[in-house]
C-alpha positions as a Markdown table, in Angstrom:
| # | Residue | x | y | z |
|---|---|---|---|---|
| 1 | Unk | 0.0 | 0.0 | 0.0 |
| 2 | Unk | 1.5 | 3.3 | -1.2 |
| 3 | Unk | 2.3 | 5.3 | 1.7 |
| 4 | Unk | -0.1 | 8.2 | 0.9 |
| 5 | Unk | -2.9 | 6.1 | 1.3 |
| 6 | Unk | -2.1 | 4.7 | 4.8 |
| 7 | Unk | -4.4 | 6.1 | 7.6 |
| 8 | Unk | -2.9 | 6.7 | 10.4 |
| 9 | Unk | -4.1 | 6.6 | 14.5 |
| 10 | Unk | -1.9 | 8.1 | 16.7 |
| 11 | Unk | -1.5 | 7.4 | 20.3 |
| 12 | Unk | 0.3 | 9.5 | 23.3 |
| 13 | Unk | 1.5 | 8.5 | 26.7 |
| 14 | Unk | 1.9 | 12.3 | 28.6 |
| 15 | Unk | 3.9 | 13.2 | 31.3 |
| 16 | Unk | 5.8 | 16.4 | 32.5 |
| 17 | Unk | 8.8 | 16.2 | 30.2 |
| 18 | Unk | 8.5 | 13.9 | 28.1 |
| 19 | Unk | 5.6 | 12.6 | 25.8 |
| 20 | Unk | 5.6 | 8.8 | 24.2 |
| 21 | Unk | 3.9 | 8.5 | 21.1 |
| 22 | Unk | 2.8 | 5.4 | 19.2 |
| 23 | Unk | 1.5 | 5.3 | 15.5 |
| 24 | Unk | -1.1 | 2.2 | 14.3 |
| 25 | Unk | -2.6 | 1.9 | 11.0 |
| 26 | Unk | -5.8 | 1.4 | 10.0 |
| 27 | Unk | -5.5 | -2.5 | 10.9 |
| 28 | Unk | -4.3 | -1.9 | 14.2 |
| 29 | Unk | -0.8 | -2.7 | 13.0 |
| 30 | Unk | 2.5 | -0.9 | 14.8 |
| 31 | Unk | 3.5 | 1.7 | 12.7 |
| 32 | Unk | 6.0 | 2.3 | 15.2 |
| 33 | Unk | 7.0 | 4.6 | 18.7 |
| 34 | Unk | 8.8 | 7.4 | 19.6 |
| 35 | Unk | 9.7 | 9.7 | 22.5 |
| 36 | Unk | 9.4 | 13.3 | 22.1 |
| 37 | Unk | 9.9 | 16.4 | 24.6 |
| 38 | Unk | 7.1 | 18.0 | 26.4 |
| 39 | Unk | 7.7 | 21.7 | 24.4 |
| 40 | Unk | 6.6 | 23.7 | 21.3 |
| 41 | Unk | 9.7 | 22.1 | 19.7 |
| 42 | Unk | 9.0 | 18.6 | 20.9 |
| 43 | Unk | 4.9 | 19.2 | 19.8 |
| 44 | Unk | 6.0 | 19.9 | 16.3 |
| 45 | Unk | 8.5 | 17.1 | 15.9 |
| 46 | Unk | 5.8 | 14.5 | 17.7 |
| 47 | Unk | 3.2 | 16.1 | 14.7 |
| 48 | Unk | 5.6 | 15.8 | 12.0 |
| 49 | Unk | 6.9 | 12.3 | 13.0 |
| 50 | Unk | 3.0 | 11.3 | 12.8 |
| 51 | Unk | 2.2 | 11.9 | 9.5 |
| 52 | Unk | 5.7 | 10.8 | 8.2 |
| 53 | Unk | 3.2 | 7.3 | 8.5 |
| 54 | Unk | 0.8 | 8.6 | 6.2 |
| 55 | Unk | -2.8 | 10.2 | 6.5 |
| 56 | Unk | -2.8 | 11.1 | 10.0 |
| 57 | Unk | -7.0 | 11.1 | 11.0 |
| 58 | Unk | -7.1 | 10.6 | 15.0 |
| 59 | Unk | -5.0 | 11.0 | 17.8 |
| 60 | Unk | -5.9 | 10.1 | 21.2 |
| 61 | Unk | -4.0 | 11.6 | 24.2 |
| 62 | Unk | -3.8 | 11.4 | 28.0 |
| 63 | Unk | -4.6 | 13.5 | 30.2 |
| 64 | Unk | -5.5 | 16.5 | 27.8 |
| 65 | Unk | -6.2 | 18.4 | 30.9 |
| 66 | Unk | -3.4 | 17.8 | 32.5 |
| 67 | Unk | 0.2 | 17.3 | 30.9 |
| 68 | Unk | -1.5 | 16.7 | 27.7 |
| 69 | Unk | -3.0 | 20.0 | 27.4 |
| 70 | Unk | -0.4 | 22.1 | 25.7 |
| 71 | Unk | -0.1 | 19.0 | 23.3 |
| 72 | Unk | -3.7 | 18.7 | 22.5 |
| 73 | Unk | -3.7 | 22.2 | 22.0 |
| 74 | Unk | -1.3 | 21.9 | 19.4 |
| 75 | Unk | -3.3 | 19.1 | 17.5 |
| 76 | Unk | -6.4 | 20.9 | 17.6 |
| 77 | Unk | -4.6 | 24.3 | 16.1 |
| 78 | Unk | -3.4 | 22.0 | 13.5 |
| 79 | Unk | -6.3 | 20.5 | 12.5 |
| 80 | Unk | -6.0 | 17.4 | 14.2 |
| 81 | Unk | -9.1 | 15.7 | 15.4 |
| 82 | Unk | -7.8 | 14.7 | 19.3 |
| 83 | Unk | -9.9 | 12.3 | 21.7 |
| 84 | Unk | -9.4 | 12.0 | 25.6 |
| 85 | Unk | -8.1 | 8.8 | 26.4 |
| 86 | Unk | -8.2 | 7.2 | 29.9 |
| 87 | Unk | -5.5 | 5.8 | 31.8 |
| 88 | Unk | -5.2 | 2.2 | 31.8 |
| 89 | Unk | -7.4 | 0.5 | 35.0 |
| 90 | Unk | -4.8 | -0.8 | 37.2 |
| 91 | Unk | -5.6 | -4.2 | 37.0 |
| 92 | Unk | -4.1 | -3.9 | 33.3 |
| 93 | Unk | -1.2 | -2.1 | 34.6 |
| 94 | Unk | -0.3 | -4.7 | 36.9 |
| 95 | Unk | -0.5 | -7.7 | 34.0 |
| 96 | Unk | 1.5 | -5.4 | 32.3 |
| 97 | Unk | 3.7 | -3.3 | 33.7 |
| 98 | Unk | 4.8 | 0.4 | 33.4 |
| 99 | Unk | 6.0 | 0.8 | 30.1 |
| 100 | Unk | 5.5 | 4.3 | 28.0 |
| 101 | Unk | 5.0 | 2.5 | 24.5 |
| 102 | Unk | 3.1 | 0.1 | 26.0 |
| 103 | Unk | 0.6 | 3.2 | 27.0 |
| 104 | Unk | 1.1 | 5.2 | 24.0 |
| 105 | Unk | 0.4 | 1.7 | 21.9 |
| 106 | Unk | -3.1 | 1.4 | 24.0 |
| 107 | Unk | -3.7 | 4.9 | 23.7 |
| 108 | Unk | -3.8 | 4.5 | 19.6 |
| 109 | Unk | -5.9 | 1.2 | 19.5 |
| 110 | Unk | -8.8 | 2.8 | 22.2 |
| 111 | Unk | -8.6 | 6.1 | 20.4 |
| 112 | Unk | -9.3 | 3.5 | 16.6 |
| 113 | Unk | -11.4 | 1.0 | 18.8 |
| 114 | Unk | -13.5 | 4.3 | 20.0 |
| 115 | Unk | -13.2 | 2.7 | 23.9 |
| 116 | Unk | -12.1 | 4.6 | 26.5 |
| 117 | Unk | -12.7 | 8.0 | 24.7 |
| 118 | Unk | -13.8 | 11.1 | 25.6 |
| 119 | Unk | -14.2 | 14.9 | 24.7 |
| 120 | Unk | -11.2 | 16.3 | 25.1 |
| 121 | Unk | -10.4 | 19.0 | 27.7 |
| 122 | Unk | -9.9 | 23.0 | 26.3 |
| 123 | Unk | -7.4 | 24.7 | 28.3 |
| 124 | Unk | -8.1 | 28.1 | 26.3 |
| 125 | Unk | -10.8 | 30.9 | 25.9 |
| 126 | Unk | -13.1 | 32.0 | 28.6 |
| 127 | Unk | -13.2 | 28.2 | 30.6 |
| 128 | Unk | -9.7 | 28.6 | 31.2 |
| 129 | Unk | -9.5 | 32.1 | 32.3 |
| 130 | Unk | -12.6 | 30.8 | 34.9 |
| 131 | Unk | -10.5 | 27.9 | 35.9 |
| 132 | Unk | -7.4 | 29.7 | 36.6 |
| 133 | Unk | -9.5 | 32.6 | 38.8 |
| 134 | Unk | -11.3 | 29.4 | 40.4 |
| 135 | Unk | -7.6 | 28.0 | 41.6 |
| 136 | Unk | -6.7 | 31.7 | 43.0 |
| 137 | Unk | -10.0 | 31.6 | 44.6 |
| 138 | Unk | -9.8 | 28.7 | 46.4 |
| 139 | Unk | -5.7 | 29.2 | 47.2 |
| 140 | Unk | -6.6 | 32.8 | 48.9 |
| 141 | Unk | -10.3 | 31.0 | 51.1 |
| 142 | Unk | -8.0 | 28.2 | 51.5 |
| 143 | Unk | -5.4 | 30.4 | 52.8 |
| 144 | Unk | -7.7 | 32.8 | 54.8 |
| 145 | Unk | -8.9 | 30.1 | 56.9 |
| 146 | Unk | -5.7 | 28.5 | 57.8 |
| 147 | Unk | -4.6 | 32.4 | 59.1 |
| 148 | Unk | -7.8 | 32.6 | 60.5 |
| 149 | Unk | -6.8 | 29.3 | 63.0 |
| 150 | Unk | -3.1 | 30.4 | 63.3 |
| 151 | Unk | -4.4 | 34.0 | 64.6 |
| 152 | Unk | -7.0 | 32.1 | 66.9 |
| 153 | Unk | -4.5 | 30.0 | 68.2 |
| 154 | Unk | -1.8 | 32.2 | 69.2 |
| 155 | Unk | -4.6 | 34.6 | 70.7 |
| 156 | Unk | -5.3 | 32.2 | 73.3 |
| 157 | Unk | -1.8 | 32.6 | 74.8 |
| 158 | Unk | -0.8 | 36.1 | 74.0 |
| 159 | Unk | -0.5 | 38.7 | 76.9 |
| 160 | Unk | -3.3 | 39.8 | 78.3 |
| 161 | Unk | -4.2 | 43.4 | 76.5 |
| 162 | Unk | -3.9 | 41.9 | 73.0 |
| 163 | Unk | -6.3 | 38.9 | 73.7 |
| 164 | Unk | -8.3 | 41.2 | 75.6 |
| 165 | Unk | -8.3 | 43.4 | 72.2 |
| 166 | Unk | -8.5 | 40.7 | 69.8 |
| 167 | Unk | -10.4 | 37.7 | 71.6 |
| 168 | Unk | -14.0 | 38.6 | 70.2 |
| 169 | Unk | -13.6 | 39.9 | 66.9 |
| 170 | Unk | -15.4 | 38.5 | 63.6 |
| 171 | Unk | -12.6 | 37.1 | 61.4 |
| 172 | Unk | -13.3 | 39.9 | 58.9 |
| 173 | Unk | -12.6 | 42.4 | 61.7 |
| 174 | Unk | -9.5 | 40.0 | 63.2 |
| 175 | Unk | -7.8 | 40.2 | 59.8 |
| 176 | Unk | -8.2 | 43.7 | 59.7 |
| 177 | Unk | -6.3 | 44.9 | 62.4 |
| 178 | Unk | -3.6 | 41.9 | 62.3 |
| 179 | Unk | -2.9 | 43.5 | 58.9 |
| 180 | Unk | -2.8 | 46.9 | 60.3 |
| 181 | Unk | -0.7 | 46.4 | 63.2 |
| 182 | Unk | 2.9 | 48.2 | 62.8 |
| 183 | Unk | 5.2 | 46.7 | 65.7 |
| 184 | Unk | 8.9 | 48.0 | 65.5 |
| 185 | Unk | 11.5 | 45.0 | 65.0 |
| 186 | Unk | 13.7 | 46.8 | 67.6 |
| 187 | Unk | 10.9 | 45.5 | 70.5 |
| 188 | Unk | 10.4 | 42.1 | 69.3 |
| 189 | Unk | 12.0 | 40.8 | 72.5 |
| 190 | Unk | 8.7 | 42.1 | 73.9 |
| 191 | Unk | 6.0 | 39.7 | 74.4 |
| 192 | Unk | 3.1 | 42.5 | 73.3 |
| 193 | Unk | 5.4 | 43.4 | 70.4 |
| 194 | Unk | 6.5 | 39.9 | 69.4 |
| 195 | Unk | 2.6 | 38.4 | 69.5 |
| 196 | Unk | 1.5 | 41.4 | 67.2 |
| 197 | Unk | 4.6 | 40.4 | 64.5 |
| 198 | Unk | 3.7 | 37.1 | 64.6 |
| 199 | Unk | 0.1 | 37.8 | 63.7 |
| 200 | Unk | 1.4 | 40.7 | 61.0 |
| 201 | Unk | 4.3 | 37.9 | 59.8 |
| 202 | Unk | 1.4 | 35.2 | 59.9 |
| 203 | Unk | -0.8 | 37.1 | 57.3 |
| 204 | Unk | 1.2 | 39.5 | 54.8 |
| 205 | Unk | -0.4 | 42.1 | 52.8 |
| 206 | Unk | -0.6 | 40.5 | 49.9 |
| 207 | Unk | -2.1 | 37.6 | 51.2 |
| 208 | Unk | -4.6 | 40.1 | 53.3 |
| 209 | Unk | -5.8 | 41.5 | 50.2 |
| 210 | Unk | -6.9 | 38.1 | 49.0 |
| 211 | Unk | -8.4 | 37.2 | 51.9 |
| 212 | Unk | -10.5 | 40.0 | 52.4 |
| 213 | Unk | -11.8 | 39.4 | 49.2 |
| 214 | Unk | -13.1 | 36.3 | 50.1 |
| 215 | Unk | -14.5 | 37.0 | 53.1 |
């Protein structure tokens, strides 16, 4: 068969660094497997090394949310139609073993067999903008309550006039005035001094400013 007529399935085992590719024909035969980096480079080369087969039609990658996503990306912008493949069950992986081809190889026949597909996962446009505000969102509420405990805590044994000033405050309030407080480093050997740097040192203004907007 000439090699222009030859349709190709493509299959890709990602990780951080690297990505493992495999290339199946229409038959399910191994066209053969290759490692490529994780990079704009490495995308290009994985691509071009692809249709060197022949008619590249499918491509089925791991984790196209994950380390796949910059990869899939790259299929999609050239014209590549690319489905979500999911990672072998374990069972399989112990009757196998760990082996990159191995994956990439099983990759290619589920994305030809249609098993184990899915829509793959855009990291681009308004979704991603939402997901990556989403993360900062719940790094700063995260945050904001693990300050929130610290504070709490080391109220309970701070001298007398600041847990008397501090003790029954809302967080919101608490926060506030932890932020504000302005102790000189030249009386940190003073308990009053030292609780109110702690509290100032425990927040930070830029993590302030997030957790105020969460409250």
């Amino acid at each position: 068969m000439a090699q222009h007529e030859v349709e190709v399935t493509g299959g890709v085992d990602t990780h951080k660094d690297t990505h493992t590719a495999a290339a199946i024909d229409s038959a399910g035969r191994v066209l053969g497997s290759a490692q490529f980096p994780a990079s704009a480079l490495g995308y290009r080369k994985l691509l071009t090394w692809l249709r060197s087969f022949g008619t590249l039609v499918l491509a089925g990658v791991e984790g196209t949310g994950a380390y796949g996503a910059g990869l899939s990306r790259y299929l999609r912008e050239h014209d590549v139609t690319v489905v979500e493949i999911d990672r072998p069950d374990r069972k399989t992986r112990r009757w196998q073993g760990k082996s990159d081809p191995v994956d990439a190889e099983a990759a290619a026949r589920a994305a030809l067999a249609e098993r184990r597909t899915g829509t793959p996962k855009f990291r681009d446009g308004r979704v991603e903008a939402l997901r990556a505000l989403r993360v900062a969102r719940r790094s700063a509420v995260q945050q904001r309550a693990d300050v929130t405990r610290q504070i709490k805590t080391l109220i309970i044994t701070a001298p007398e006039g600041v847990r008397t000033m501090l003790r029954h405050l809302k967080d919101k309030d608490l926060l506030t005035i932890c932020a504000g407080f302005r102790p000189s480093l030249d009386q940190a050997g003073d308990p009053i001094a030292a609780a109110q740097l702690k509290r100032r040192l425990g927040i930070g203004l830029p993590m302030a400013t997030a957790l105020h907007a969460t409250l």
